[in-house]
C-alpha positions as CSV (number, residue, x, y, z in Angstrom):
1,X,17.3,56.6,21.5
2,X,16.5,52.8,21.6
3,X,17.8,52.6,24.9
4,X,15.5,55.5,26.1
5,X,12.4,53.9,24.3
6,X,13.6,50.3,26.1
7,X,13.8,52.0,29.5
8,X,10.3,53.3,29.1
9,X,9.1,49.9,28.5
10,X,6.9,48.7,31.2
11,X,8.5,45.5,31.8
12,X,6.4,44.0,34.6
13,X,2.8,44.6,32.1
14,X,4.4,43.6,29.5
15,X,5.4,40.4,31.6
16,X,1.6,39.9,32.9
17,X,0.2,39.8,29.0
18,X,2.5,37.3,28.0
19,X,1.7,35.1,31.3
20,X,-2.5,35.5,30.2
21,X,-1.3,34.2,26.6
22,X,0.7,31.6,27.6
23,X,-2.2,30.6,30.4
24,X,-4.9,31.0,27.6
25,X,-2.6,28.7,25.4
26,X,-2.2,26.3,28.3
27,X,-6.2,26.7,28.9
28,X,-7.0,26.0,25.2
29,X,-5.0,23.2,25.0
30,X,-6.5,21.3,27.9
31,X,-10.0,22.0,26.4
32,X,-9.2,21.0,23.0
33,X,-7.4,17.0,24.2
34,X,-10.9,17.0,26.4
35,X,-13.3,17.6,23.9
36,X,-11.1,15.5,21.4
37,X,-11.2,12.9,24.0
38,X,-14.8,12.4,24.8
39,X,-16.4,13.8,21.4
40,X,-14.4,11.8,18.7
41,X,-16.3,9.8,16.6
42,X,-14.5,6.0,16.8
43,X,-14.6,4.0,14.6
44,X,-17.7,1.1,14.6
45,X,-15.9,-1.9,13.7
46,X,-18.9,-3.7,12.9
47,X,-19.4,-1.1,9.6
48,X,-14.9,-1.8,8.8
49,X,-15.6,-5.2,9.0
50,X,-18.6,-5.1,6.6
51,X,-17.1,-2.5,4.1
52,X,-14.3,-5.0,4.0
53,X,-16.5,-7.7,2.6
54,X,-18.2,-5.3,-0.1
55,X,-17.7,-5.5,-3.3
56,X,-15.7,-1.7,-3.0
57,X,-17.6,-0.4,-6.3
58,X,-19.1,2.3,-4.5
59,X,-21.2,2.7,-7.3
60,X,-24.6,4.1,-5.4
61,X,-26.8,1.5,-6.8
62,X,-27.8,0.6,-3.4
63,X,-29.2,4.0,-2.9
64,X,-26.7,5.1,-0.6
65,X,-23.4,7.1,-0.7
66,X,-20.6,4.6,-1.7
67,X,-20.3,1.3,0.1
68,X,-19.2,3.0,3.8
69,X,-23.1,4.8,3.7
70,X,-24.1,1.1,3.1
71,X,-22.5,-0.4,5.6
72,X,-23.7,1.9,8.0
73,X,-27.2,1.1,7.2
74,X,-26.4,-2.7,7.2
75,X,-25.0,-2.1,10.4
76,X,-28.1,0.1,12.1
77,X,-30.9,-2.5,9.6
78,X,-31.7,0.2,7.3
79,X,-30.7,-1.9,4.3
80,X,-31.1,-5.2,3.3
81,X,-27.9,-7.0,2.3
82,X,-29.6,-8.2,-1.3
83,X,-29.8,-4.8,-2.5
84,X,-25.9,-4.6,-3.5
85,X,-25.7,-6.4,-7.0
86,X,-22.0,-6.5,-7.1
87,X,-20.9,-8.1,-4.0
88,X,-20.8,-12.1,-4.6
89,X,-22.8,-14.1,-2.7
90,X,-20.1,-15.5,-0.7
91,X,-19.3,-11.9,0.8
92,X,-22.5,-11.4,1.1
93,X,-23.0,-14.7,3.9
94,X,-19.8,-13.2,5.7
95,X,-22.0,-10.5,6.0
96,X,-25.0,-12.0,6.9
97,X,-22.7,-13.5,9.7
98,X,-21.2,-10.2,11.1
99,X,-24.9,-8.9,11.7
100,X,-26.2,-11.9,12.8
101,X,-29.1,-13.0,10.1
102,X,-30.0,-15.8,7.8
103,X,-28.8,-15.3,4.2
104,X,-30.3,-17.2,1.1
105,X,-28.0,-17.0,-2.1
106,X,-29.6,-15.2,-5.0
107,X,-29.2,-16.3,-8.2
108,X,-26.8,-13.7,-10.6
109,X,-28.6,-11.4,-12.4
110,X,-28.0,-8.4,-15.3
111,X,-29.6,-6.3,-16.9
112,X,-31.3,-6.1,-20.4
113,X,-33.2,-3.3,-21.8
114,X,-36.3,-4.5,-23.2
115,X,-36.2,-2.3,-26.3
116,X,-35.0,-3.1,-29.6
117,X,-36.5,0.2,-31.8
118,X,-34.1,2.9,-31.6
119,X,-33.5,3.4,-35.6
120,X,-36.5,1.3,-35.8
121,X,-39.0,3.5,-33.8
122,X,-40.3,6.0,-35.3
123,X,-39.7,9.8,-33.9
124,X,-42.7,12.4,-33.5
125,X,-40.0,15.6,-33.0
126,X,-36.6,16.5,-33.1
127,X,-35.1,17.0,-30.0
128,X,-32.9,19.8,-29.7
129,X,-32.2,20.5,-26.0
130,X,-30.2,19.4,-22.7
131,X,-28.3,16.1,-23.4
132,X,-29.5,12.8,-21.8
133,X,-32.6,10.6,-21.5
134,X,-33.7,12.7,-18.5
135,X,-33.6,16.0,-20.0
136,X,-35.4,14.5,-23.2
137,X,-38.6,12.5,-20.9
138,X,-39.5,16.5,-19.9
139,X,-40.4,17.4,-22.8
140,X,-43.8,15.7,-24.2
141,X,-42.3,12.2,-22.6
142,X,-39.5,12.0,-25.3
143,X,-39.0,12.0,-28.7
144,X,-40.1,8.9,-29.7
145,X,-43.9,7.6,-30.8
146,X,-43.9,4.6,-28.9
147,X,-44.4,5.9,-24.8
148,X,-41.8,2.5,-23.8
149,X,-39.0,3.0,-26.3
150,X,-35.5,3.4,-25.2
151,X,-35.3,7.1,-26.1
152,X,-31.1,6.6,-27.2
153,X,-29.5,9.5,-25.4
154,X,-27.0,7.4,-23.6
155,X,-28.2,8.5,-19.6
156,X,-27.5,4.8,-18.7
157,X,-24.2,4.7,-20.5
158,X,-23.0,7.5,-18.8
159,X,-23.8,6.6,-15.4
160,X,-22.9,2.8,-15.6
161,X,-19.6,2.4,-13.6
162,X,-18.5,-0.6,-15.1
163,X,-18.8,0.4,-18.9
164,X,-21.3,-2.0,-19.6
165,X,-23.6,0.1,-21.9
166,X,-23.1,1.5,-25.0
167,X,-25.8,2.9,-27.3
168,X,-26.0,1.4,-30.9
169,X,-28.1,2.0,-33.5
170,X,-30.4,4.8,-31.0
171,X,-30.7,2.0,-28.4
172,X,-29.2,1.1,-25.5
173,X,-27.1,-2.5,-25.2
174,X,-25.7,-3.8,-22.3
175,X,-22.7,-6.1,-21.8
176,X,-23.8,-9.6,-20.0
177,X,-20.0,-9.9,-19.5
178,X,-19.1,-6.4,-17.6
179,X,-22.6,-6.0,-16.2
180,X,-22.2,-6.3,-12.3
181,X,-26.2,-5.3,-11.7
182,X,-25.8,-2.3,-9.0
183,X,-29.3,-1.8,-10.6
184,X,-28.4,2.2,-10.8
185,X,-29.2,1.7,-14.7
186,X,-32.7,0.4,-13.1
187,X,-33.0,3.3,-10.7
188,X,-32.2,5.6,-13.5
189,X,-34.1,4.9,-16.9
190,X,-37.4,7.1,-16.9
191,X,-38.9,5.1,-19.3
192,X,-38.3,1.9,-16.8
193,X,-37.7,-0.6,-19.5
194,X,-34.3,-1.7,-18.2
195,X,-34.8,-5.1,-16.4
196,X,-32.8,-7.5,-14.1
197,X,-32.9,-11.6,-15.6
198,X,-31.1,-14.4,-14.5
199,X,-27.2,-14.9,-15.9
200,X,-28.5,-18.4,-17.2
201,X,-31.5,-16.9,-19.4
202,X,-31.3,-17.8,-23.0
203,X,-33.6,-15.1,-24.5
204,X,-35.5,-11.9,-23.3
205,X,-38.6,-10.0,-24.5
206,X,-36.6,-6.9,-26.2
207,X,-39.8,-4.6,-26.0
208,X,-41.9,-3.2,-23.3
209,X,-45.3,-1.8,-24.7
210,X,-48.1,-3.3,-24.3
211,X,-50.2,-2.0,-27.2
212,X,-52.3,-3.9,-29.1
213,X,-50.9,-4.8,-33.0
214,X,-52.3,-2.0,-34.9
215,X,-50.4,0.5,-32.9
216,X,-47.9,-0.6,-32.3
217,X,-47.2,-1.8,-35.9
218,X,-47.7,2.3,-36.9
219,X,-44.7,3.3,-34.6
220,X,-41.9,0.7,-34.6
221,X,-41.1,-2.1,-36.8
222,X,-39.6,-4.6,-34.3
223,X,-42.3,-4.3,-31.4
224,X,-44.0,-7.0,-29.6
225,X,-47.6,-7.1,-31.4
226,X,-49.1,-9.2,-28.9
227,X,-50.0,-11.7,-31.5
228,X,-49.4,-14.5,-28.1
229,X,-47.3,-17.0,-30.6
230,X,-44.5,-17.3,-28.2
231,X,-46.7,-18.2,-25.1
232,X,-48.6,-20.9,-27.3
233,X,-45.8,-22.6,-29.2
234,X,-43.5,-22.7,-25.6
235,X,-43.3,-26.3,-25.1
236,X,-42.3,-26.0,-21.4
237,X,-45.1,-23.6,-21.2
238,X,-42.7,-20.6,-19.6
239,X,-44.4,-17.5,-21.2
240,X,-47.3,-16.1,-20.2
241,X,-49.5,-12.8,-21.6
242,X,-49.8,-10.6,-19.2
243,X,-51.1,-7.0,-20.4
244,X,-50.9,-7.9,-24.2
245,X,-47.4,-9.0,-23.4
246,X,-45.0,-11.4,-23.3
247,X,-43.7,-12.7,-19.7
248,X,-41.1,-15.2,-19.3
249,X,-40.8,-17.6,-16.4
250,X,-37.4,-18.0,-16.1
251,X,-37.5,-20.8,-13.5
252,X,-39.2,-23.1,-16.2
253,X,-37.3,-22.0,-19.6
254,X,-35.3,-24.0,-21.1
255,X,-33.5,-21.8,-23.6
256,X,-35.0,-24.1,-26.3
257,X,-35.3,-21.0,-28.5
258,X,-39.0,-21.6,-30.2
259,X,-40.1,-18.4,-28.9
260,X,-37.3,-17.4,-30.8
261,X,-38.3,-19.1,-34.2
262,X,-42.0,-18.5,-33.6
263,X,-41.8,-14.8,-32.7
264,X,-42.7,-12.6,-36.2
265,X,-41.7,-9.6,-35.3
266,X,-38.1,-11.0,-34.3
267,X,-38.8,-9.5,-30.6
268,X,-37.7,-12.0,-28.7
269,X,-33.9,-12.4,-28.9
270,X,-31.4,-14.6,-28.1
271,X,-28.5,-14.2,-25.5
C-alpha cells in the first residue's frame, strides 16, 4: 500500500514547491544581510569614548537614562558636562576634550538637608497612606505644621544609589563621606529643602522656612527664628538675611564657628 500511495505522488510538483522554498529562503536571506547592512545602527564612538570617562553610576541624576542616555546628549549638546555630580573633574576635562569645549573645574559639592525638626516639628495629622515623602506632600502638603520640614518618610533614602541617607530621628541625614551629589536627592524632595554646599563648608543653615519667630516657635523647637544673630556676630561677614533667613557665602566663610555659638535656636550646625 505505501508503494501504491508513493507512486501516486506527483513528484515533479512536489519538486517545484520545494525549489519556491528554497528560492524564497535564498530571497529572504539576501534581503535580510541588505537591510542588516545599510540599516544597522553603528556604533558613535564619540558617545563609547565619553561613557568611558563617566563616572558609570548610572544613577539618573543627570536627568537622563544611565550614563550611555548622557553621553548621547553630550555628544548631540543637549547636556552640559557639569550636570553629572559623580564624575571627577579630571574625567570631566577628557571630556571636555573629546567634544571640543572649554571646561572650568567646579569645586566638590554634597548635599545637606536643611531641616533639623523631624521629632522636633510638630505634626497636624497622622498620616496613614502610600509610603514615601511623595505620596505624603498629596495630601494637605504633608503631615507636618511647618510647610519646609523634612516630612521623614525616607523617599530620598530610597532612591540614593550610593546609600548616603538614612532617616533618624523623623529627618533625613546625609553621609558627607558616601555622598557623590548626582543631585537625584535634589531633583526628588517635594519639599526642596535638600541643598548642594561646598565639601570644604564647616557649617550649614539646618532649616528652610522663612517665618518670622512667633511661628515658627509654635511648630518646631529647632527652627531658624530669624532673630539675624548669626549674620551680625559673623566676623568675616559671610551671612546674609535674605527672606527672614539665614544665607551663607561660602566663598568668604571661614568655618570659624560663631554662627555656631551665637545661633539660639542651635540651627546652624557644624560639619
Amino acid at each position: 500500500m505505501l508503494l501504491n500511495l508513493l507512486a501516486s505522488v506527483q513528484w515533479d510538483k512536489v519538486g517545484i514547491v520545494i525549489g519556491i522554498a528554497a528560492g524564497l529562503s535564498v530571497v529572504f536571506a539576501v534581503l535580510i544581510i541588505i537591510v542588516s547592512k545599510f540599516c544597522a545602527v553603528e556604533t558613535d564612538e564619540k558617545v563609547a569614548a565619553i561613557t568611558e570617562k563617566l563616572a558609570g553610576a548610572n544613577c539618573g541624576g543627570c536627568g537622563y537614562a544611565g550614563c550611555e542616555g548622557f553621553a548621547k546628549a553630550l555628544a548631540e549638546g543637549k547636556a552640559e558636562i557639569t550636570s553629572c555630580g559623580p564624575t571627577s573633574n579630571e574625567n570631566k576635562a577628557e571630556i571636555a576634550k573629546i567634544l571640543g569645549v572649554e571646561f572650568a573645574a567646579s569645586e566638590p559639592v554634597y548635599a545637606v538637608v536643611a531641616c533639623a525638626g523631624g521629632m522636633k516639628s510638630k505634626n497636624k495629622y497622622t498620616y496613614v497612606g502610600n509610603k514615601g515623602c511623595l505620596a505624603e506632600a498629596m495630601y494637605l502638603g504633608g503631615k507636618k505644621k511647618c510647610a519646609y520640614g523634612c516630612m521623614g518618610e525616607g523617599t530620598c533614602e530610597e532612591i540614593c544609589p550610593y546609600h548616603a541617607i538614612e532617616v533618624k530621628d523623623g529627618v533625613s541625614i546625609v553621609d558627607k563621606a558616601l555622598c557623590e551629589a548626582c543631585g537625584l536627592c535634589v531633583k526628588t524632595c517635594p519639599k526642596k529643602i535638600i541643598k548642594m554646599i561646598p565639601k570644604r563648608a564647616k557649617v550649614y543653615v539646618a532649616c528652610s522656612t522663612p517665618c518670622r519667630g512667633k511661628e515658627t516657635m509654635s511648630v518646631c523647637e529647632v527652627g531658624c527664628i530669624g532673630c539675624g544673630l548669626c549674620a551680625k556676630n559673623c566676623p568675616e561677614k559671610a551671612i546674609t538675611m535674605v527672606n527672614n533667613h539665614p544665607v551663607i557665602d561660602y566663598s568668604k566663610c571661614t568655618g570659624c564657628l560663631t554662627c555656631v555659638a551665637k545661633c539660639p535656636r542651635k540651627t546652624i550646625k557644624e560639619l
